[in-house]
Each structure stands twice: as C-alpha cells, then as structure tokens.
MIDOSE-1310 file (N, C-alpha, C; in nm, 2 decimals, decimal comma, always signed):
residues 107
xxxx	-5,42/+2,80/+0,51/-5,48/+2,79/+0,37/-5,39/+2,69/+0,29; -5,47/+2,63/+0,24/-5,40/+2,51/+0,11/-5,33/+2,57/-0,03; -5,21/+2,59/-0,02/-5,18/+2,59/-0,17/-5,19/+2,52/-0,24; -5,21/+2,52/-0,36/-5,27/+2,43/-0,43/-5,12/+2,41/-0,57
xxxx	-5,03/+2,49/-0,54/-4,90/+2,45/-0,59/-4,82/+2,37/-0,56; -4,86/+2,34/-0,40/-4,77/+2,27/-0,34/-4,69/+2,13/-0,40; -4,55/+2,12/-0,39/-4,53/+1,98/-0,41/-4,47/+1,89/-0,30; -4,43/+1,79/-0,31/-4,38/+1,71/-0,25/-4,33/+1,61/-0,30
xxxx	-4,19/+1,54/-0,24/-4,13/+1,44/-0,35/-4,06/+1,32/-0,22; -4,10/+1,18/-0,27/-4,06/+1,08/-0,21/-3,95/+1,04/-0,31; -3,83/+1,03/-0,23/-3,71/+0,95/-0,31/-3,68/+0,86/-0,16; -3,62/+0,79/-0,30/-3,54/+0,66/-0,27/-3,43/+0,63/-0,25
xxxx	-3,39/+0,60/-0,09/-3,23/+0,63/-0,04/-3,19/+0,50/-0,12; -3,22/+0,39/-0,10/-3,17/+0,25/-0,08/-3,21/+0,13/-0,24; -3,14/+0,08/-0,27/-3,17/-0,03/-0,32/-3,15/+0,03/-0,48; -3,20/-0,09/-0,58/-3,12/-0,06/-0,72/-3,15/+0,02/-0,77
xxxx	-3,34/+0,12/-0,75/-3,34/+0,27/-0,81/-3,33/+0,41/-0,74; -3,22/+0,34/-0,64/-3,14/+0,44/-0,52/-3,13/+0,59/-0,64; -3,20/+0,71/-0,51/-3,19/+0,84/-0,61/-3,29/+0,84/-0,70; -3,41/+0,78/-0,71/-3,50/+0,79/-0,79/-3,59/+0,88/-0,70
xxxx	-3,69/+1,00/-0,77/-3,77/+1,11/-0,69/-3,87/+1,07/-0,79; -3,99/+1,07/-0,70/-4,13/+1,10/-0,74/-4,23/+1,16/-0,67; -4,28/+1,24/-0,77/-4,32/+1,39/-0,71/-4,50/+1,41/-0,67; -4,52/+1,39/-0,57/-4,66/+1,40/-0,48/-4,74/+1,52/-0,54
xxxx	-4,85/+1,56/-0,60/-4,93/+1,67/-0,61/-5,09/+1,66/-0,53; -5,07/+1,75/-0,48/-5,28/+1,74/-0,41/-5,37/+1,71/-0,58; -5,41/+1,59/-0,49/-5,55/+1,53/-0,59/-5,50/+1,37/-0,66; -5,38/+1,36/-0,65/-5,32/+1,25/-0,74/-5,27/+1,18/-0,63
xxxx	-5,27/+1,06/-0,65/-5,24/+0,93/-0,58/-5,10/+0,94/-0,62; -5,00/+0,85/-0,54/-4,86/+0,79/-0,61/-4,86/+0,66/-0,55; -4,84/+0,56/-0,65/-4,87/+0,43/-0,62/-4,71/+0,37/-0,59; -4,70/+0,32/-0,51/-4,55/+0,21/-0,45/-4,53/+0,09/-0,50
xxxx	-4,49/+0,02/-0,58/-4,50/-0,10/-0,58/-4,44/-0,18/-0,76; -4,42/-0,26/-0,77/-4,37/-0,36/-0,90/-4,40/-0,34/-1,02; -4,59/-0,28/-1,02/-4,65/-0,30/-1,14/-4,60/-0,18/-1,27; -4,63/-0,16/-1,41/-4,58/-0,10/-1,45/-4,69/+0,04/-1,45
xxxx	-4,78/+0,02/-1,38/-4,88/+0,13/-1,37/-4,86/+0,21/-1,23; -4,77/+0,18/-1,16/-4,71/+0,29/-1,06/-4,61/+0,31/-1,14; -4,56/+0,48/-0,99/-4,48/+0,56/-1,03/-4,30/+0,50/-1,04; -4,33/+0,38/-0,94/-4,20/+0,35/-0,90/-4,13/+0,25/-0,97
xxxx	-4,23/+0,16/-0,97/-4,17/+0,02/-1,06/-4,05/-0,04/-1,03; -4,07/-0,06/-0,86/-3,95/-0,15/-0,81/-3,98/-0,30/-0,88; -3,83/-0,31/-0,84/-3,82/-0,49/-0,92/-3,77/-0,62/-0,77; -3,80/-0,58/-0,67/-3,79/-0,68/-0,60/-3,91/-0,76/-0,60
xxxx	-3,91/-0,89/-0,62/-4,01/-0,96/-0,62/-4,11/-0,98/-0,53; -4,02/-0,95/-0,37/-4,14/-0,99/-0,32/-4,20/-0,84/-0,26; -4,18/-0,71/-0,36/-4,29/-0,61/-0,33/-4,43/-0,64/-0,39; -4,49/-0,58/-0,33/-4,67/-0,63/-0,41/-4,65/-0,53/-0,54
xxxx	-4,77/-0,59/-0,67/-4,80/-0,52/-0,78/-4,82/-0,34/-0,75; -4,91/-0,37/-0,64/-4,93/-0,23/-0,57/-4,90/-0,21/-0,43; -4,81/-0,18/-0,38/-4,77/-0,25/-0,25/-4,85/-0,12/-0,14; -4,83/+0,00/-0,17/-4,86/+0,11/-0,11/-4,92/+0,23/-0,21
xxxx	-5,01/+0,32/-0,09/-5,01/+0,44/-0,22/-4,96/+0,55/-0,09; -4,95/+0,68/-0,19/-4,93/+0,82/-0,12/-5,04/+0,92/-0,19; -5,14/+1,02/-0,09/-5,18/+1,10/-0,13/-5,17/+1,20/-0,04; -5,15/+1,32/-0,10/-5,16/+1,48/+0,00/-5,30/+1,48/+0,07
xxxx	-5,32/+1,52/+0,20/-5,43/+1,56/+0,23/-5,43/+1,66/+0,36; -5,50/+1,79/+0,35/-5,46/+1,90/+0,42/-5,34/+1,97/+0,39; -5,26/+1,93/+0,31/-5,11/+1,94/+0,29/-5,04/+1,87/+0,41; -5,06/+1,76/+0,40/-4,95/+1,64/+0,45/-4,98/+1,50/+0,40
xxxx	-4,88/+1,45/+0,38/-4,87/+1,34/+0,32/-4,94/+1,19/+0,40; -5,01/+1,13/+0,32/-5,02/+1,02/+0,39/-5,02/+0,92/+0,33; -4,99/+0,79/+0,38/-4,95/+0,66/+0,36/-5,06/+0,52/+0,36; -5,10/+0,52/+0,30/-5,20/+0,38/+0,28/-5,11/+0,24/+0,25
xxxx	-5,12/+0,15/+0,31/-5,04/-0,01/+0,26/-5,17/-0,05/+0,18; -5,15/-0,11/+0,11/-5,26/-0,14/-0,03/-5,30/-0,31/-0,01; -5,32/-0,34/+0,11/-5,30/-0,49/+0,16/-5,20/-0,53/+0,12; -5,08/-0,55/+0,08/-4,98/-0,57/+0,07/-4,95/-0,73/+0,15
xxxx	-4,88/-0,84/+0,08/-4,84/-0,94/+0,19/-4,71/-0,91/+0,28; -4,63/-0,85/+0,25/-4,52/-0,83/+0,34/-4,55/-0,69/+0,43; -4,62/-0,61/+0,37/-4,68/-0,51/+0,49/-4,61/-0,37/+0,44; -4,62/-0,25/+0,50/-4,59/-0,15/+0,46/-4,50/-0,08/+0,59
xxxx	-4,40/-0,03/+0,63/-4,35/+0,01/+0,74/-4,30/+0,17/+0,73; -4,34/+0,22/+0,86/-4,29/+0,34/+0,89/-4,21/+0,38/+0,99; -4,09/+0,38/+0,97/-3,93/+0,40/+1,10/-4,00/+0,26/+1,19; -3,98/+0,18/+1,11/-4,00/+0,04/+1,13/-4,11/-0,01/+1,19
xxxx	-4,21/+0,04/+1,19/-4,37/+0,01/+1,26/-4,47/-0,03/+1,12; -4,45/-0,14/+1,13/-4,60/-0,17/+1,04/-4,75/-0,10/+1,04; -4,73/-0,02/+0,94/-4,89/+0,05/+0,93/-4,97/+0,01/+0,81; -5,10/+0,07/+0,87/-5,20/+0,05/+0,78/-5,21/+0,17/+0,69
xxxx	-5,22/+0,31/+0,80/-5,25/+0,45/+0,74/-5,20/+0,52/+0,88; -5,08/+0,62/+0,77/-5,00/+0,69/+0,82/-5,02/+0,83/+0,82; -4,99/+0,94/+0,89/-4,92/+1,07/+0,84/-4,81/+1,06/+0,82; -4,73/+1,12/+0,75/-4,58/+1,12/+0,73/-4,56/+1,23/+0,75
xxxx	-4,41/+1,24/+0,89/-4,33/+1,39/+0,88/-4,24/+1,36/+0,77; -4,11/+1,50/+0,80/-4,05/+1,52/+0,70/-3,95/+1,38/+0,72; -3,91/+1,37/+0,86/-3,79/+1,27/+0,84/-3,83/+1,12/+0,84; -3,96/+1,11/+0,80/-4,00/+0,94/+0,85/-3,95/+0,88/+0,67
xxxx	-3,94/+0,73/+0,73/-3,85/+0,63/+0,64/-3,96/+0,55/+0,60; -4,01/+0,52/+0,48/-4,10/+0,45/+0,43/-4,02/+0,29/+0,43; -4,09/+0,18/+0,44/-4,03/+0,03/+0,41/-4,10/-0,05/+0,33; -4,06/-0,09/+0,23/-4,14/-0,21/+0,18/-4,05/-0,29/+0,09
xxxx	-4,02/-0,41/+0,19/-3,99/-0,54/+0,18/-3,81/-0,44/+0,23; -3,73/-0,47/+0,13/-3,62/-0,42/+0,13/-3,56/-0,32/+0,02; -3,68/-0,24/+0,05/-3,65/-0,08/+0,00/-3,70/+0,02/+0,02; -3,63/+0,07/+0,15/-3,67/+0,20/+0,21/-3,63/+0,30/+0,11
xxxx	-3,76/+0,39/+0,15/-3,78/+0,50/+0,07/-3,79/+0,63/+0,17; -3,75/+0,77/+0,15/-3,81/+0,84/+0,26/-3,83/+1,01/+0,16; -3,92/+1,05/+0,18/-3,98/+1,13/+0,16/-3,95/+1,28/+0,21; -3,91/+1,36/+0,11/-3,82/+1,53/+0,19/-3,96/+1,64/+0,06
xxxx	-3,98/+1,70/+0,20/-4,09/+1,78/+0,18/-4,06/+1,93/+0,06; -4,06/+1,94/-0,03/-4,06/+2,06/-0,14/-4,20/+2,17/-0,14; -4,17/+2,32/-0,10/-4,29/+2,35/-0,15/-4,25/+2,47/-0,26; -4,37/+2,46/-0,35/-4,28/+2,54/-0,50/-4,42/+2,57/-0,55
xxx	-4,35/+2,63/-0,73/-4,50/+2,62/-0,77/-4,49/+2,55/-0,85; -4,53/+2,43/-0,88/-4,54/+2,30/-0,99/-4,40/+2,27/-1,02; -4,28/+2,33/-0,95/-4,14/+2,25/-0,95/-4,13/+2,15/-0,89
C-alpha cells in the first residue's frame, strides 16, 4: 500500500551548495538544474536551466535527464530514466547529488 505521507529527500554531498536537502513528495516533480524555478538552483554553468527532474512513483524514486547537454548520470552511467536505490549517486556535470530515503508524515 502507498502512503501518501511518505517523504523522501535528495541532498547534496559535493560542490558549493554541499549539504543542501530537497524534499521529494508523491505528486510533485523536483527539478535539478541552474534555473531559478527549480528546487536546486546550482550555479555551475555548464548545468542545463533544467538539467534533470525527480518524481515518486509507486514509492520509489525516479530519475528523468530533461535532455540535458552534458547528460544526467547514475554511479556513473549516463541515463535517460532511472529507478533510484537508496545508495545510488546522482551526477550532473560536476555535482553529485545522492539521495537517502526518509519515511515520515510530511517531515
């Protein structure tokens, strides 16, 4: 059965907003990428405006690269569309991200 409380949070081991968490909910997108309308709003230039998104589905995460020019990587495999476990390492350009699974109620 799907909780519908469930959360999940992608933080960021690496790079200048090292320690930054943003938090996954079923139904909502989380967008990866430069622009000021994602969640992330990295500043390396050569990430795309939208480089990647994240959405829950079934209760697991998954991974879409948003065409991206430099590409989107998972424990270093260029993907298009991912599942993500708990310990996989998200990449885009030069800022791995990896993702630790929370389940709560709206914490």
């Amino acid at each position: 059965m799907k909780d519908p409380f469930m959360v999940m949070q992608l933080r960021v081991i690496a790079g200048p907003v090292r320690s930054k968490s943003v938090t996954i909910t079923p139904g909502e997108a989380v967008r990866i990428g430069r622009s000021k309308a994602t969640q992330t709003q990295l500043t390396d230039p050569t990430v795309s405006r939208v480089h990647c998104e994240l959405q829950i589905e079934n209760d697991q995460i998954i991974v879409h690269d948003s065409n991206s020019a430099a590409g989107t990587f998972v424990n270093g495999k260029r993907i298009t569309r991912r599942t993500m476990k708990s310990a996989d390492v998200i990449q885009v350009v030069g800022n791995p991200n990896t993702f630790r699974r929370y389940n709560g109620f709206g914490t």
